[in-house]
N, CA, C and O atoms as a GROMACS GRO file, in nm:
protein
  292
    1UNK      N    1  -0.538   7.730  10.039
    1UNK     CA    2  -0.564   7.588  10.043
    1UNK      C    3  -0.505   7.531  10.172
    1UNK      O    4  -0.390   7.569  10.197
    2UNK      N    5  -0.558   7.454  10.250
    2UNK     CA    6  -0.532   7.412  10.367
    2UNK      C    7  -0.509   7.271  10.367
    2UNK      O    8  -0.598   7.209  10.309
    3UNK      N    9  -0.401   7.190  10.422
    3UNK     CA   10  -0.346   7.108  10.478
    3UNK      C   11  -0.412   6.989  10.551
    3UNK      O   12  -0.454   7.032  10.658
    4UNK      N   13  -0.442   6.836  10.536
    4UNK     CA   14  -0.527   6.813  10.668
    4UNK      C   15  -0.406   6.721  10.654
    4UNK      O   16  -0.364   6.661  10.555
    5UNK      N   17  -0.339   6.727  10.834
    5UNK     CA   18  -0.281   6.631  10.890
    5UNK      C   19  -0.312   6.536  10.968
    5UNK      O   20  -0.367   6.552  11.077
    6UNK      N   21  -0.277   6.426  10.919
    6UNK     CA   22  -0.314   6.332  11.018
    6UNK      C   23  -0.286   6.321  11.189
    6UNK      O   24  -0.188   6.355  11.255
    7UNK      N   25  -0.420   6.259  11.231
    7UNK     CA   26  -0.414   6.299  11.424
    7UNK      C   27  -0.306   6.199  11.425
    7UNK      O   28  -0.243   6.216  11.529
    8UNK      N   29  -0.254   6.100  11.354
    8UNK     CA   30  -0.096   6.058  11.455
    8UNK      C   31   0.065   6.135  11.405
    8UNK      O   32   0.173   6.124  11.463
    9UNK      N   33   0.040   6.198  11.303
    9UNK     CA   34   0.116   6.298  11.251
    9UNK      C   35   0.104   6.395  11.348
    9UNK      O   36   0.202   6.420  11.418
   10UNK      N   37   0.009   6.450  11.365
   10UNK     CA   38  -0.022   6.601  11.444
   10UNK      C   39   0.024   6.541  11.609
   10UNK      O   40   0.103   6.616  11.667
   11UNK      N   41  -0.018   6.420  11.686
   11UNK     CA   42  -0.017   6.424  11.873
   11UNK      C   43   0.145   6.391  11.814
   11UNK      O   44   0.222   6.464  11.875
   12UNK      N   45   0.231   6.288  11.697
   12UNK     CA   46   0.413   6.316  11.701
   12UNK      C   47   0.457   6.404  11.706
   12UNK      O   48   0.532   6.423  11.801
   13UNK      N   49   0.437   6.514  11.601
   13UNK     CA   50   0.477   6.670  11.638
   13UNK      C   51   0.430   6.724  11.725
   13UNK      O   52   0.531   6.784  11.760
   14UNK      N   53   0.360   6.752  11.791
   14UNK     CA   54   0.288   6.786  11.961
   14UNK      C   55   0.360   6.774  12.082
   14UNK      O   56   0.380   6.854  12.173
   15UNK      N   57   0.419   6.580  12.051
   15UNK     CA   58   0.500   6.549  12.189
   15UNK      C   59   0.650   6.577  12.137
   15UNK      O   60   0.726   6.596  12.232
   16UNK      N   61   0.700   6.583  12.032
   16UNK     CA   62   0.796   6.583  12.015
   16UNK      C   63   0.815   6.787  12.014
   16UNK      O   64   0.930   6.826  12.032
   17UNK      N   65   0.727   6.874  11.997
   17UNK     CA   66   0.732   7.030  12.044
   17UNK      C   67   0.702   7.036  12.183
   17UNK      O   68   0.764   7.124  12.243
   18UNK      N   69   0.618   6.962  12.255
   18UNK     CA   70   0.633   6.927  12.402
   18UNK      C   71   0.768   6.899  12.478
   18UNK      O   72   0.815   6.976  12.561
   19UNK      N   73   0.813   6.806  12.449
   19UNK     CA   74   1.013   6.743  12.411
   19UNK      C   75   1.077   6.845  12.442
   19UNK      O   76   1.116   6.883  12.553
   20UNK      N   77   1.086   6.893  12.334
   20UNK     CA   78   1.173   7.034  12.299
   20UNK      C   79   1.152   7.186  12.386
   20UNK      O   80   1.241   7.254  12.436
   21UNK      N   81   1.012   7.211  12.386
   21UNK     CA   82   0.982   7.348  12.461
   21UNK      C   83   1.030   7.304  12.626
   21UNK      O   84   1.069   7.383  12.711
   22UNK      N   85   1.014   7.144  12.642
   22UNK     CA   86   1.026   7.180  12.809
   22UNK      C   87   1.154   7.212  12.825
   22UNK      O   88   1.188   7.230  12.942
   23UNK      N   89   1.247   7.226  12.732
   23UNK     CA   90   1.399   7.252  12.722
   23UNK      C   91   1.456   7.397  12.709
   23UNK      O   92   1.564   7.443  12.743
   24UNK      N   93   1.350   7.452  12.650
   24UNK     CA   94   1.425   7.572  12.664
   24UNK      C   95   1.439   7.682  12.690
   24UNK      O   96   1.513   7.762  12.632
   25UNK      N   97   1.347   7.710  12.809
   25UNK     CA   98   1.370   7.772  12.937
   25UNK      C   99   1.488   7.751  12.997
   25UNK      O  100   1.549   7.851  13.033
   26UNK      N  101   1.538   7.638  13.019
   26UNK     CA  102   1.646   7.592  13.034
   26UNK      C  103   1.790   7.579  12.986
   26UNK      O  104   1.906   7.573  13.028
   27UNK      N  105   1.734   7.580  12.900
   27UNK     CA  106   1.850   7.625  12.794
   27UNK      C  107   1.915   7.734  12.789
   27UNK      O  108   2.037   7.749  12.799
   28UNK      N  109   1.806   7.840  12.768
   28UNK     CA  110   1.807   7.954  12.726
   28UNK      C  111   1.907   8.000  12.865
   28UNK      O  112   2.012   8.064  12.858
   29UNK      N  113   1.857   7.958  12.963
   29UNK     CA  114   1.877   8.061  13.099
   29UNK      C  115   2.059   7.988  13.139
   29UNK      O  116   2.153   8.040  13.199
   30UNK      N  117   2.045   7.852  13.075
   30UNK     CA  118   2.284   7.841  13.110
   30UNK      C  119   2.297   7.892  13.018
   30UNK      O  120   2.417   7.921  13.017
   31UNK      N  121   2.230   7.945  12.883
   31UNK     CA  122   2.307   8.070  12.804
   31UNK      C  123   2.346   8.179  12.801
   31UNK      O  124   2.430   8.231  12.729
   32UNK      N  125   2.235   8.249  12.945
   32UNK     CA  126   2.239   8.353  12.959
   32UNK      C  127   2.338   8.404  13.036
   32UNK      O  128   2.379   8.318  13.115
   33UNK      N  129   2.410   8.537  13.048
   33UNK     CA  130   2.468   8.583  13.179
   33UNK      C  131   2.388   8.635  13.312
   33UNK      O  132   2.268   8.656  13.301
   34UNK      N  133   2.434   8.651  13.402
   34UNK     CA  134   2.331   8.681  13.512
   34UNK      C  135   2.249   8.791  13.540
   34UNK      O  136   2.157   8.804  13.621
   35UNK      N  137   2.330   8.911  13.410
   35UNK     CA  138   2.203   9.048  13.406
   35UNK      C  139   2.146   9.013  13.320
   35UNK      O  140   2.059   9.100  13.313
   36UNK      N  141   2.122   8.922  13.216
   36UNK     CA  142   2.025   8.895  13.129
   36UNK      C  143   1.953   8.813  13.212
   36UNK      O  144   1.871   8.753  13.141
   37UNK      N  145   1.943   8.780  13.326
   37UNK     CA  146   1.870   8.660  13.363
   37UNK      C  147   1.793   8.715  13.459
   37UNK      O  148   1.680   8.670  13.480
   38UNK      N  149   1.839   8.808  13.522
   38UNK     CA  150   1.768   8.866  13.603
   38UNK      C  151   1.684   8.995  13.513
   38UNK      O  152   1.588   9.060  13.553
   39UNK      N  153   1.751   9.006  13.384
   39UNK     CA  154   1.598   9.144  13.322
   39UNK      C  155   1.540   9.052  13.286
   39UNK      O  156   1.427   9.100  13.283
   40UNK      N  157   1.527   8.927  13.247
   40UNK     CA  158   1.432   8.855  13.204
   40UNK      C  159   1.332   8.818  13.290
   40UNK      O  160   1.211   8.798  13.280
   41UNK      N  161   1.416   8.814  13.380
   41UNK     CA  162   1.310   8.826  13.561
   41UNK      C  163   1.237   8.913  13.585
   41UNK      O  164   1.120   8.883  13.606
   42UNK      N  165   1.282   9.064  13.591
   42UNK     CA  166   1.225   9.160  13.609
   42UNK      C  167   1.091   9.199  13.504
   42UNK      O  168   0.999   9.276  13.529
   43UNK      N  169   1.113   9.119  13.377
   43UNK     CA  170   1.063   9.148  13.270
   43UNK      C  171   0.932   9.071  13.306
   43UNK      O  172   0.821   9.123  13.300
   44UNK      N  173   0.957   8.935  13.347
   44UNK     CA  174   0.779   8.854  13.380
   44UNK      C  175   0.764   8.902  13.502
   44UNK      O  176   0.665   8.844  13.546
   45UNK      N  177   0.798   8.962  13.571
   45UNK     CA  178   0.768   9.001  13.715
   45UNK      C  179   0.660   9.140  13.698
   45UNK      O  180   0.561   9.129  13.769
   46UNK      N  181   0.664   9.232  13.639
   46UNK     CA  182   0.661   9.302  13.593
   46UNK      C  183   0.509   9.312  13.505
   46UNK      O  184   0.427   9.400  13.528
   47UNK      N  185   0.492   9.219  13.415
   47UNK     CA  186   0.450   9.180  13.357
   47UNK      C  187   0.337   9.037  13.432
   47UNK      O  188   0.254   8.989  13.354
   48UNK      N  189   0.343   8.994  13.545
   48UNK     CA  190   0.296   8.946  13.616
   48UNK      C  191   0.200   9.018  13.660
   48UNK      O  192   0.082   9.012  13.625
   49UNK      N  193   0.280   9.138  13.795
   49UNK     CA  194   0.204   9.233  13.816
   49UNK      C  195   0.109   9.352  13.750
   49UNK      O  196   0.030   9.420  13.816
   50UNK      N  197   0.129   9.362  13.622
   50UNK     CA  198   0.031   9.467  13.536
   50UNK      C  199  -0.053   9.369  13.530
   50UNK      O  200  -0.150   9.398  13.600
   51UNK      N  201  -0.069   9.233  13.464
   51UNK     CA  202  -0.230   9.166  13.470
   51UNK      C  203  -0.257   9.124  13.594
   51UNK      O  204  -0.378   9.103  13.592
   52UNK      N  205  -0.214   9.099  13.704
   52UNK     CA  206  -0.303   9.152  13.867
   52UNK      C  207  -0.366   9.242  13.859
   52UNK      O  208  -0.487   9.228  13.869
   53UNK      N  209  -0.290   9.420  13.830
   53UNK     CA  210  -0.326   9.494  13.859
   53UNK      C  211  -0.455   9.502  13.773
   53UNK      O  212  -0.562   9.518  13.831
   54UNK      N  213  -0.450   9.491  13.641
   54UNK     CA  214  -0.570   9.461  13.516
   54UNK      C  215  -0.659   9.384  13.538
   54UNK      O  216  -0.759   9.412  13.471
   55UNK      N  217  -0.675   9.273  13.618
   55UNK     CA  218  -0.829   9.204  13.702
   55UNK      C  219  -0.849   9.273  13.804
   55UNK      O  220  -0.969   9.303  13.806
   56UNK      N  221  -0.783   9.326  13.912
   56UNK     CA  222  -0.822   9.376  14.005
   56UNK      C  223  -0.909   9.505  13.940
   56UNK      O  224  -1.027   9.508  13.976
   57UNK      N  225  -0.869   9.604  13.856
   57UNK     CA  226  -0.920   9.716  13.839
   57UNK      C  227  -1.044   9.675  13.772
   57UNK      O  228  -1.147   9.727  13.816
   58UNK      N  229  -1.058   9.573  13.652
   58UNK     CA  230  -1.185   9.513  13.609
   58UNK      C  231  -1.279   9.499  13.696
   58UNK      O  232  -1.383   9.565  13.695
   59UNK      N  233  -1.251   9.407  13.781
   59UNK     CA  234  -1.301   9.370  13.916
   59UNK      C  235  -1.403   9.486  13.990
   59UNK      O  236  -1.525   9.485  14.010
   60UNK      N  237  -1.322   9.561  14.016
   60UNK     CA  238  -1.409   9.732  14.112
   60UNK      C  239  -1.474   9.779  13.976
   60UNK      O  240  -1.591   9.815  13.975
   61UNK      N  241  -1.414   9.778  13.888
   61UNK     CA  242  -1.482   9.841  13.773
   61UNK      C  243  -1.638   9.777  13.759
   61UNK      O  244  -1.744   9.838  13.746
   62UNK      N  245  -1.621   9.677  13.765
   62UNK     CA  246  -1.775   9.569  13.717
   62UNK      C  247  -1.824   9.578  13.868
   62UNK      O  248  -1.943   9.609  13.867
   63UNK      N  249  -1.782   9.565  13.982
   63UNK     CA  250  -1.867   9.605  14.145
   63UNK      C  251  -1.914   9.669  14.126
   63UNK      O  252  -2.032   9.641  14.107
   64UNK      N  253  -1.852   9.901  14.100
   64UNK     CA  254  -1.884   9.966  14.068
   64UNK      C  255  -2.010   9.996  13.934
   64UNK      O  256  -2.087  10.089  13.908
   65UNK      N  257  -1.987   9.893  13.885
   65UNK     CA  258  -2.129   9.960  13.760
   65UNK      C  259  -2.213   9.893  13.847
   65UNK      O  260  -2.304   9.970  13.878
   66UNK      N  261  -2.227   9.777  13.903
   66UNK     CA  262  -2.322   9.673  13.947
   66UNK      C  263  -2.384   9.786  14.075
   66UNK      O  264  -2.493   9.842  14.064
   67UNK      N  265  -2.332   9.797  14.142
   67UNK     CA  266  -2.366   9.881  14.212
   67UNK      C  267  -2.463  10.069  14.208
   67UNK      O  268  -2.556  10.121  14.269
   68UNK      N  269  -2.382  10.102  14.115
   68UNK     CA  270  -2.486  10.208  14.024
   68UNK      C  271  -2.595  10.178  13.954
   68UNK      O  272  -2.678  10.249  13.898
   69UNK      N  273  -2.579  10.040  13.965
   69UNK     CA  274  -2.716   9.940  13.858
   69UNK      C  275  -2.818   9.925  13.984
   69UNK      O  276  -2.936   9.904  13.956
   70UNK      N  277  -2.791   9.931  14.086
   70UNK     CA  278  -2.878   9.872  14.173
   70UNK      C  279  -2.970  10.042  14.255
   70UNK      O  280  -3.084  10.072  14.293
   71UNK      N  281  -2.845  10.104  14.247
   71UNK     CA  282  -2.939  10.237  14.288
   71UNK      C  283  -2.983  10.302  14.204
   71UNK      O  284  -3.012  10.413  14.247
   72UNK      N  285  -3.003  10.290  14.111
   72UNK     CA  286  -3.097  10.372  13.966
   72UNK      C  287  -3.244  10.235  13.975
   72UNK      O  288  -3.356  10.244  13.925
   73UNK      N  289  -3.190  10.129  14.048
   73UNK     CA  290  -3.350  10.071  14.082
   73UNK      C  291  -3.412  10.093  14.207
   73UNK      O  292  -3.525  10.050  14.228
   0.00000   0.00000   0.00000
């Protein structure tokens, strides 16, 4: 059974989880010590670079068929 909340119930909790999330990145990171802050770095960095690398390879991947598509015509 499902819930219907009201749209000025739902955009209060919205801005007020808006409020809160822009906080705690911030938070989190004067909690941290400075090797936790930097694997947490390494961790989206990391993680940055594997989905680059994951469009780029899509990328040649879909050239490559397009291209075998065109010489079989």
């Amino acid at each position: 059974m499902s819930v219907r909340i009201p749209a000025e119930v739902r955009a209060a909790i919205t801005e007020i989880a808006r409020k809160f999330g822009k906080q705690g990145g911030k938070k989190a990171a004067k909690n941290m010590t400075p090797e936790e802050r930097a694997a947490r770095a390494r961790k989206a960095s990391e993680a940055a670079a594997r989905k680059r690398t994951d469009q780029r390879l899509a990328k040649e991947r879909a050239a490559g068929q397009a291209k075998k598509a065109a010489k079989k015509k």
